[in-house]
N, C-alpha and C positions, 0 to 999 in steps of 0.2 A: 738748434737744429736748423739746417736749412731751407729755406721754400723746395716743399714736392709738390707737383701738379698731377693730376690723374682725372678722370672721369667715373673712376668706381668708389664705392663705399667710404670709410672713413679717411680723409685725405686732410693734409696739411697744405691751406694756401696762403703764404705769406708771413707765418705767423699765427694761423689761426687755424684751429680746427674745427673740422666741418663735417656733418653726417651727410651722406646724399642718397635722394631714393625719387619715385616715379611715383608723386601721387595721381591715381587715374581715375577715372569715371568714364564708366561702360554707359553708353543709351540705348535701350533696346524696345522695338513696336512689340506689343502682343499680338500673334496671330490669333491665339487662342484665351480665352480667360486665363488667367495668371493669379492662382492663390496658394498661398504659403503661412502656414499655422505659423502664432504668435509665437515668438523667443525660437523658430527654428530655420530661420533665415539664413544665420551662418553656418550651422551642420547641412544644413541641403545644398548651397552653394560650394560650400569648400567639399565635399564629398563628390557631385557631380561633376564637379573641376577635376577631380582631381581623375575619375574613371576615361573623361576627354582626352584629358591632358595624355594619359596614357597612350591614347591610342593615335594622338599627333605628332606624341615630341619620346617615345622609347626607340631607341635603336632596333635596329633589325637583330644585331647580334646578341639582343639582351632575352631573345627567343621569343614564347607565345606570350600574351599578354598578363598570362596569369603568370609569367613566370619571377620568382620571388626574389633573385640576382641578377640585379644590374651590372653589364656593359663599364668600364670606366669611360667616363665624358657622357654619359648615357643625360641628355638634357630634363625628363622627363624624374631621372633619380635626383640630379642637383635641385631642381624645385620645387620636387613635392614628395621624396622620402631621402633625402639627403642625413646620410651615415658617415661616421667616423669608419675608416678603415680598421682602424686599432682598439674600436668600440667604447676608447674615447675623447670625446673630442674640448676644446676651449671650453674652460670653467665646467669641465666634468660632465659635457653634454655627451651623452651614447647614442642618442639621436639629436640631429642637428635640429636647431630650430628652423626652419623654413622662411624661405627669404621673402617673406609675402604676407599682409592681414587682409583679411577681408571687413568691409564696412557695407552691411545688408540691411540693417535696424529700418529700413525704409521699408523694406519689404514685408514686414511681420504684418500678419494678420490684414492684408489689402487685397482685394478682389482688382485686378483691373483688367476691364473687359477688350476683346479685340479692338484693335487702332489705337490705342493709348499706349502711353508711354512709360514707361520703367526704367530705371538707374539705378547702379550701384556703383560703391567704390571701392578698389584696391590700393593700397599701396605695395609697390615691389620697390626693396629693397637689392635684388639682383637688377643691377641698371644697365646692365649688357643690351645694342639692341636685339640679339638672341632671345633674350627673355620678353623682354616686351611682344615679340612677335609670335611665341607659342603661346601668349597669354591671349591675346587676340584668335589666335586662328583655333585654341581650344573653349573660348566663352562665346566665338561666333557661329561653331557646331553643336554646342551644348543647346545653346538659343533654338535651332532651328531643328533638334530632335528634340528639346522640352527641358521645361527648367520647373522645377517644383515636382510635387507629388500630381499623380496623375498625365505628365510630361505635358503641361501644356506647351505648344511653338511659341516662339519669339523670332523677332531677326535684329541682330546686331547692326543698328544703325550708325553709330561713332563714338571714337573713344577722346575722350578728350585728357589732357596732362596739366594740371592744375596747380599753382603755385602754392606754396605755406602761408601766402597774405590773402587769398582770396582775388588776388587780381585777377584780369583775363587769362582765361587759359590758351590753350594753342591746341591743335587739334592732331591726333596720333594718327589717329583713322579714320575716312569718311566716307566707311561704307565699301569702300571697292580697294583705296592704295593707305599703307600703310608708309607711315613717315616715321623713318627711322633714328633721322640724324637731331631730334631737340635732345636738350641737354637738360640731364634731371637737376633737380632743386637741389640747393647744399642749405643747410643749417646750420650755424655758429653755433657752438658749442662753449666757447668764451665766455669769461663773465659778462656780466649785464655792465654796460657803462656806468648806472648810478647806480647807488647803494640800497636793497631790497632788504629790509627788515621783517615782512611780512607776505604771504600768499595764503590762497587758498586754491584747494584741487578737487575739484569734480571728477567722482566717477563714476563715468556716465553709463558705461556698460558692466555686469559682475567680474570683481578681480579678484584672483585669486592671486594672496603672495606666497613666498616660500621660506621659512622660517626655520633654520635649524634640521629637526626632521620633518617638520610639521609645517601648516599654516598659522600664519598668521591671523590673530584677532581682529587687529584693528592694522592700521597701516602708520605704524610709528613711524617718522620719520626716517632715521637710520634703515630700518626694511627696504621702504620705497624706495628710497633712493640708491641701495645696493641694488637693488633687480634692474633699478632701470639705466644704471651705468655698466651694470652686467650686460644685456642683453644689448643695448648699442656697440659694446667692447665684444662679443661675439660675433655680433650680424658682419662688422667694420673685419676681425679675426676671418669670416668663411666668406663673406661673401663681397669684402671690398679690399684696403692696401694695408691691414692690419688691425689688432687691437687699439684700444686707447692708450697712449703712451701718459698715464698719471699716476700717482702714486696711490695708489687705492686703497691702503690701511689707512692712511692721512685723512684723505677724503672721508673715509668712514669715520674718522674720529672728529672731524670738524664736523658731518653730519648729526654725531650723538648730541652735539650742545642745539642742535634746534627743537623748540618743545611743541606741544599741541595742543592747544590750550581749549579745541572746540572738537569737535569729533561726532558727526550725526549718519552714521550711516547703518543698514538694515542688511539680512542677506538675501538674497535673489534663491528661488527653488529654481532647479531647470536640470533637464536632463536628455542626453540624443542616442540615438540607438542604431547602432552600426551595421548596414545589413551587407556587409563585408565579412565579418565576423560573429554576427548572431548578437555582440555583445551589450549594455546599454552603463554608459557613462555622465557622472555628473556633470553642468554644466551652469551650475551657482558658482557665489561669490556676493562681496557686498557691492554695495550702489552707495550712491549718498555724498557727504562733504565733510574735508577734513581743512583747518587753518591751521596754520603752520609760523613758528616767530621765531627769529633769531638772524646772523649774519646768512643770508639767502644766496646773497648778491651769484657766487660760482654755483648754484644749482639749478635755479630758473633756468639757463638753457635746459638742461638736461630735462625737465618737467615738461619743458614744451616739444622738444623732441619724441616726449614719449606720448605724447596726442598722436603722433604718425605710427611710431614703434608696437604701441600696447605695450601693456607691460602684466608681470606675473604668468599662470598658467594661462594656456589652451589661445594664447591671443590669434592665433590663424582664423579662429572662427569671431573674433569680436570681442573677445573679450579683452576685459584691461583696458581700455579706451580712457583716456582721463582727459580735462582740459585745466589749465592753469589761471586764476586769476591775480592779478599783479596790482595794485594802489598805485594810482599817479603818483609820481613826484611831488612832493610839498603835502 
């Protein structure tokens, strides 16, 4: 296949395939005390987003606010209730995954009083600068009519764009102008150069996988790694230059020969309650640590990818968070 270049979603440079997304981090002053009950960090920010968001980024023609049919190119549907028109969409989604997680865990259960300071992070997956820009002007109005229970103010002081190494970031927004033109982070998706016989994965927030009809128990190998070449071969399908071009029974069946030889993980209670709907939803899953052996080498990307992605259900609000550890060479 040829070298494609692009600036959105799953893209081919050179030879090589690349996931690309906008990881960011919001900094924002308390005007007011700022406290948000433990474990509900990401229901109250992804919920309050999403009511802003409405009322920044819905078309005029998509009617009142409460109205339940979106506008086509309606911005405010692409990023936070994005539908299959045919009800269904890549890998049998009827509702799109949403091109966005949120990363709040900072926030659980912390009092911080007026003049201090608070951060969270997002990653978008929609790397349009469109998106970037109603993501700002809807978490900079939230801030400043209240964020948490009881609305305390905030003010969105900058957003910064953060690389996958931890280097220095570059800054999006600083408070008054938003800069539109950085170029988000790409991740190789390639094998690893040298040979991986071994890893272990952390998951740091509750995941929930999907299993047949059901969930999964534990997170066998072959699972994990189906969701989570799933769910990058979607986002790359809706919201970048395609699905993953691999052969995915293959992959799944090279995946059944890695075993797990250690498996410690517990499940998480948690639940949030939708005052949208009246209605109140799980929001467990297990935590803990699983090692993993066998030829690795083609999936460690994919692993570490899914540190930005999440993976399994409900990852919009946090969950699914995993990180990978890898063994030196020798």
């Amino acid at each position: 296949m040829p070298p494609h270049y692009t600036q959105r979603g799953c893209a081919l440079y050179l030879g090589y395939v690349h996931f690309r997304f906008r990881r960011l981090r919001f900094h924002f002053e308390a005007v007011e005390t700022v406290w948000i009950p433990r474990g509900q960090s990401g229901n109250v920010v992804r919920g309050a987003f999403g009511n802003m968001l409405r009322k920044v980024a819905c078309t005029p023609q998509c009617g009142s606010v409460g109205h339940a049919i979106h506008a086509a190119g309606c911005p405010y549907a692409r990023i936070f209730e994005p539908r299959s028109p045919s009800g269904v969409g890549p890998s049998g989604f009827s509702d799109r995954p949403r091109p966005f997680v949120f990363r709040t865990a900072y926030l659980d259960a912390r009092e911080i009083p007026p003049g201090e300071s608070l951060s969270f992070d997002a990653h978008l997956f929609d790397v349009t600068p469109a998106a970037l820009s109603y993501f700002v002007s809807a978490l900079g109005q939230l801030a400043e009519e209240g964020l948490g229970p009881r609305r305390p103010r905030a003010k969105l002081v900058s957003v910064e764009q953060h690389p996958p190494d931890d280097s220095l970031p570059s800054i999006a927004f600083d408070g008054e102008k938003l800069y539109g033109g950085l170029e988000p982070s790409a991740i190789s998706l390639d094998p690893e150069s040298a040979a991986v016989s071994s890893v272990t994965v952390h998951f740091k927030t509750p995941t929930e996988l999907k299993s047949g009809d059901g969930l999964a128990t534990r997170p066998d190998f072959p699972i994990l790694v189906a969701r989570i070449r799933d769910r990058i071969s979607t986002l790359g399908a809706l919201y970048g230059e395609g699905p993953l071009e691999v052969d995915f029974r293959a992959m799944g069946e090279r995946a059944a020969t890695i075993e797990m030889p250690r498996c410690e993980i517990h499940q998480e209670r948690a639940q949030r309650h939708s005052t949208r709907t009246g209605q109140t939803h799980p929001l467990g899953g297990f935590t803990g640590m699983a090692e993993y052996r066998g030829d690795l080498t083609e999936f460690v990307p994919y692993l570490r990818a899914a540190r930005w992605t999440g993976v399994g259900r409900q990852t919009v609000w946090g969950k699914g968070e995993i990180c990978v550890s890898v063994p030196a060479p020798g």
